[in-house]
C-alpha positions in Angstrom: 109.0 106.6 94.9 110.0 103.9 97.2 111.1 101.8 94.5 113.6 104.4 93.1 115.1 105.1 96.9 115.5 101.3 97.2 117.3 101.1 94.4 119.7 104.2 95.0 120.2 102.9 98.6 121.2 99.5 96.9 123.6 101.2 94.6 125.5 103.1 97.9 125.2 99.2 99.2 127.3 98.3 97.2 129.7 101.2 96.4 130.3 101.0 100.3 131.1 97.2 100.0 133.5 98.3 96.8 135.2 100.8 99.1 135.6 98.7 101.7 137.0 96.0 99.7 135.0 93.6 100.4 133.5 90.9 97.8 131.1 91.4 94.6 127.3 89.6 95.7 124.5 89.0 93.6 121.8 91.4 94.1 119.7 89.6 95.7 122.0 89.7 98.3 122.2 93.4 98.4 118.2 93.8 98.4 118.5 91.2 101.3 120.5 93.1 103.4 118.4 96.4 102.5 115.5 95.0 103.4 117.0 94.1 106.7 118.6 98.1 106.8 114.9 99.3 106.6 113.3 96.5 108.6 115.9 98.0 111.7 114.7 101.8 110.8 111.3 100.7 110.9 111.0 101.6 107.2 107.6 99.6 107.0 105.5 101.9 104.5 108.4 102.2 102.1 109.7 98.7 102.4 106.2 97.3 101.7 105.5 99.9 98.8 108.5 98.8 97.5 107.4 94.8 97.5 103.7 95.6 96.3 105.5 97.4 92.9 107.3 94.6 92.0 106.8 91.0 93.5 102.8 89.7 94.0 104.0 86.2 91.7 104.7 84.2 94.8 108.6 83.6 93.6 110.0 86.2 96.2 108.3 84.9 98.8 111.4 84.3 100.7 112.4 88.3 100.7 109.3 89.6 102.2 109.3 86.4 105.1 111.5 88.6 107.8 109.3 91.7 107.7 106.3 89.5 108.0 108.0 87.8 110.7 109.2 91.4 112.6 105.4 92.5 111.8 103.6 90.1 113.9 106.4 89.7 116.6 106.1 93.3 117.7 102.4 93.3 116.9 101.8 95.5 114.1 98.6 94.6 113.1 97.7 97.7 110.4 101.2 97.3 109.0 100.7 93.5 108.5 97.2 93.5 107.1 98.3 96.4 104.3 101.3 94.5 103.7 99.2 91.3 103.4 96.1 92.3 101.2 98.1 94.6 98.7 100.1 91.4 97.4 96.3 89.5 97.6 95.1 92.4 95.8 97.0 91.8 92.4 97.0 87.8 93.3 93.2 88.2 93.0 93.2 90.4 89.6 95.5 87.7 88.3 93.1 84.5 88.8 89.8 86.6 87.6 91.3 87.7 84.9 92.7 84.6 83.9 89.1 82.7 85.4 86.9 84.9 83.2 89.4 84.3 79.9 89.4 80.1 80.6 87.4 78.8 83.5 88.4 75.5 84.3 86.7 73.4 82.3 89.6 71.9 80.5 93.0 70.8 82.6 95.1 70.3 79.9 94.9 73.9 78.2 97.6 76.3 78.7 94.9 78.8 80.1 92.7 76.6 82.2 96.4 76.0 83.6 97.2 79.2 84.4 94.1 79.8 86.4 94.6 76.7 88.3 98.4 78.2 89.3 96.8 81.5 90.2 94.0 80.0 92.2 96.7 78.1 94.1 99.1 81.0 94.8 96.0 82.9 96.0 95.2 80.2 98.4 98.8 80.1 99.6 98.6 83.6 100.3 95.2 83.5 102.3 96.1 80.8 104.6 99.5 82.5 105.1 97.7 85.4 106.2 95.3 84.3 108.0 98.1 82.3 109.6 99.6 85.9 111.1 96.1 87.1 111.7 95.5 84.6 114.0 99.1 84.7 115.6 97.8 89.0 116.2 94.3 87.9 117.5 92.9 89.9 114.7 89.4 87.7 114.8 87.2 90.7 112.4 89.5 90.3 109.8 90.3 86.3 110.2 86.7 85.7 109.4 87.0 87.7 106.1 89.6 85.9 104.9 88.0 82.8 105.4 84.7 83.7 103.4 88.0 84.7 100.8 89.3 81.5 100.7 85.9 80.0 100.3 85.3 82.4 97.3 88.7 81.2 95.8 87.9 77.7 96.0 84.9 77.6 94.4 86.0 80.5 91.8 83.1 82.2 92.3 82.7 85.9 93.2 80.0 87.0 96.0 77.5 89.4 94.7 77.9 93.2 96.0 75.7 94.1 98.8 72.0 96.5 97.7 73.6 99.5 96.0 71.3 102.6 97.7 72.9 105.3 95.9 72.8 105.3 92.1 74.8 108.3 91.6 78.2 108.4 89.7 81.4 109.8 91.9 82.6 112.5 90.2 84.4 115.4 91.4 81.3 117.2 93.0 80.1 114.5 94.6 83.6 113.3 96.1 83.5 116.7 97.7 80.5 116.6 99.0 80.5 113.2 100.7 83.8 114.7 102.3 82.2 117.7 103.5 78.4 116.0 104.3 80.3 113.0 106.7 83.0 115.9 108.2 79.8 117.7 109.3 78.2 114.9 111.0 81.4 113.7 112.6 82.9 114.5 115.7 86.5 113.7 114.9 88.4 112.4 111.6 88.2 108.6 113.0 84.4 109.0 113.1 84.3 110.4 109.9 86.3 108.0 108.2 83.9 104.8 109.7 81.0 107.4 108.2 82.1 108.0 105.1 83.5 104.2 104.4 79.4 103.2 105.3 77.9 105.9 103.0 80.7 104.7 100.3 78.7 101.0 100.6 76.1 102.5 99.4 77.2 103.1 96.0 78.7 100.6 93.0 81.7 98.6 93.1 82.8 101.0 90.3 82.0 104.1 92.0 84.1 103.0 95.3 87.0 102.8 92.8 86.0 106.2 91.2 86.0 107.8 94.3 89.9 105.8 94.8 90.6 107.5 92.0 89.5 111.4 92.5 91.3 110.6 96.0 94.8 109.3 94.6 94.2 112.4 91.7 93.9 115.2 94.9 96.5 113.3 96.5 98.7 114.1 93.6 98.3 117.4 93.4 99.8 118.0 96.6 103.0 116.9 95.6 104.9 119.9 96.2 107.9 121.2 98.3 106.1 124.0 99.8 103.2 121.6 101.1 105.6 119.3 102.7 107.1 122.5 104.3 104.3 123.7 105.7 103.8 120.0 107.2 107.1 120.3 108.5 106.4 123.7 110.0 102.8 123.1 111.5 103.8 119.5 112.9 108.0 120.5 113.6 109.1 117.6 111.3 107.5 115.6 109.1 109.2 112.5 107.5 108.1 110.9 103.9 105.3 108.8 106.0 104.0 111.7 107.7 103.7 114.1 104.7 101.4 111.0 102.7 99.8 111.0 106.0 99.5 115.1 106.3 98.1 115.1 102.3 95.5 112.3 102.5 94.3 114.7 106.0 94.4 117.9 104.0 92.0 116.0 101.5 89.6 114.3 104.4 89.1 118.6 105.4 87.4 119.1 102.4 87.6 121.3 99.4 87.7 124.9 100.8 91.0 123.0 103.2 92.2 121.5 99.8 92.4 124.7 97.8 93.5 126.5 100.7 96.5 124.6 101.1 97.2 123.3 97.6 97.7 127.0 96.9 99.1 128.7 99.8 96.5 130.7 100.5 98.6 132.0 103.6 95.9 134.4 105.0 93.3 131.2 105.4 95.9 128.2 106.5 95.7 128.5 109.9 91.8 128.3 110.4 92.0 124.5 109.2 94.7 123.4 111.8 91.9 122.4 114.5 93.5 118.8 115.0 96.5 116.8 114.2 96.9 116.8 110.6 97.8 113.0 109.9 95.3 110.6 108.7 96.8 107.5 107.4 93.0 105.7 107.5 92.2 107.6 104.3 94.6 105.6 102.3 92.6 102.4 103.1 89.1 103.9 103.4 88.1 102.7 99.9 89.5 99.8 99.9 87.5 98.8 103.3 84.6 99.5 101.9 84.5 97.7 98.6 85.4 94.8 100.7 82.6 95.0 103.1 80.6 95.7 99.5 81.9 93.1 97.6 83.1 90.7 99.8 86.2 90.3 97.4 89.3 92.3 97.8 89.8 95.8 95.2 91.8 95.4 92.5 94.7 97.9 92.3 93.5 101.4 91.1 96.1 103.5 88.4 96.6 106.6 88.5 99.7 108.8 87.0 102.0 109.6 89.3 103.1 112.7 89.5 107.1 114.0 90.8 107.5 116.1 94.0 107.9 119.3 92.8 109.1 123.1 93.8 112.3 124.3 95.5 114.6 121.8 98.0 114.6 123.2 101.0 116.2 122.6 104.5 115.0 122.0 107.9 117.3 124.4 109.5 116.8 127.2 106.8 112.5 127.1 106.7 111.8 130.0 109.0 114.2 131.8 106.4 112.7 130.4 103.3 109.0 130.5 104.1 108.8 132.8 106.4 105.1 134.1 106.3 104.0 130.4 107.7 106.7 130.3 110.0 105.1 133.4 111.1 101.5 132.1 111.9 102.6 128.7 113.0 104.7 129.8 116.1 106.5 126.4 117.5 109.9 126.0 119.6 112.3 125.0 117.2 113.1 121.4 117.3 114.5 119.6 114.1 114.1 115.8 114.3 117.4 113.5 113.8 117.1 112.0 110.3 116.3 108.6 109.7 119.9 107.1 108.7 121.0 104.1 107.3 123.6 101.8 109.5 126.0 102.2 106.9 128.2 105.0 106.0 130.3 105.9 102.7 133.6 105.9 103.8 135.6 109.0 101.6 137.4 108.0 99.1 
């Protein structure tokens, strides 16, 4: 998603240069001064979604180098540390990949070379990270990436903590360590840090199963009406805040899910008992193969499916769904819109 807005922004970029009369420029230009657009609308999820999908090679280095800047000037610690382990992610899939195919063993073979580049472009990354993490005073997560960068020296992975629980995550048992760690929890921060320990418990490959049941739900709220009743409950809810609002309808279990997923309007309103935003889920797996592993997750796939339903606008809801409006009484306030500094001048 945030690769196609980039884009489209990037096309109006440059139609609004055209119009303007002012000169052709390469695109790298244009994505430069993008980047800098969203940088100033503090854009940061979409702007480092967009990097993740395309550059992790090391050659756009130079792109991405004012956002990490603005990110540890103004202290954004969370921002910085997704920004920085999503690109180390795919640089680590890269070099085992390319480690288990050749090894080292032999300098001069095309293979054994390409491990040695990837092994050095994962090491530039971890020191440049570790560089910022010590500029935010983040000391848990400096001395991770230093047992990292000991790993990628030596090219050799650490072996997974005990696994306790033998079981495989499938759907039934995703939803019951959701519902088993809400109960013993007495808000969603405490029952993220208790589900992320019970997740330790299992295999390396079930931590990534459970990724992928998670992204799959995640999916499935992908509709218009959803995001709707986000706006409606929360009055607004931006692009952020509706990945935010889905990952929290998943963290309330299945009844929650269903409920929602399905607009089961007589039952919504029972499940609103905090604010429903919880932007920890998203990393919750991840956290927990590292504290398992002590390597960092390789990216998990799933398909990704459109936002669908009926458009809708934010002054037109109560007349469009007006049963939630209904049970979710609010004063009506509709948030500006997040704009770009640049306007299309009419033709």
């Amino acid at each position: 998603m945030s690769y196609g807005k980039f884009l489209d922004e990037s096309g109006d970029l440059n139609e609004w240069r055209r119009i303007n009369n002012f000169p052709d420029q390469h695109y790298e230009k244009t994505f430069a001064d993008l980047r800098d657009i969203w940088i100033k609308d503090k854009r940061y999820s979409e702007l480092i979604t967009f990097i993740h999908e395309n550059w992790d090679s090391g050659q756009w280095d130079d792109f991405f180098e004012p956002l990490e800047k603005h990110l540890i000037e103004n202290k954004l610690e969370k921002e910085f540390i997704k920004f920085w382990k999503g690109i180390l992610r795919h640089r680590f899939s890269s070099l085992w990949n390319w480690n288990k195919k050749f090894g080292v063993k032999n300098k001069y073979w095309d293979g054994s070379k390409k491990t040695i580049e990837c092994q050095k472009l994962t090491l530039k990354g971890l020191y440049r990270f570790k560089k910022g993490l010590i500029e935010l005073g983040t000391q848990k997560e400096i001395e991770k990436t230093n047992e990292l960068i000991k790993t990628v020296e030596k090219l050799e992975k650490p072996k997974p903590k005990k696994t306790i629980d033998k079981r495989k995550i499938d759907e039934n048992v995703f939803w019951e360590l959701i519902q088993l760690n809400r109960e013993k929890s007495e808000d969603k921060f405490d029952f993220i840090e208790n589900l992320s320990n019970q997740l330790e418990e299992f295999k390396p490959t079930e931590i990534k199963r459970f990724e992928r049941t998670f992204l799959s739900k995640y999916n499935e709220l992908n509709h218009r009406e959803i995001w709707a009743l986000a706006y409606i409950v929360r009055s607004g809810c931006g692009d952020d805040a509706f990945d935010y609002f889905k990952a929290w309808v998943i963290s309330k279990g299945k009844e929650t899910f269903e409920d929602i997923r399905n607009i089961n309007v007589k039952e919504l309103k029972r499940h609103f008992d905090e604010d429903p935003q919880l932007q920890e889920m998203f990393s919750l797996a991840e956290n927990a193969y590292e504290n398992k592993t002590g390597e960092l997750m390789s990216p998990v796939r799933v398909k990704k499916q459109k936002l669908t339903g009926k458009q809708w606008k934010e002054e037109n809801l109560e007349e469009n769904f007006p049963k939630i409006w209904k049970i979710f009484k609010h004063k009506t306030t509709t948030p500006t819109k997040t704009k770009l500094k640049y306007k299309l001048a009419k033709r």
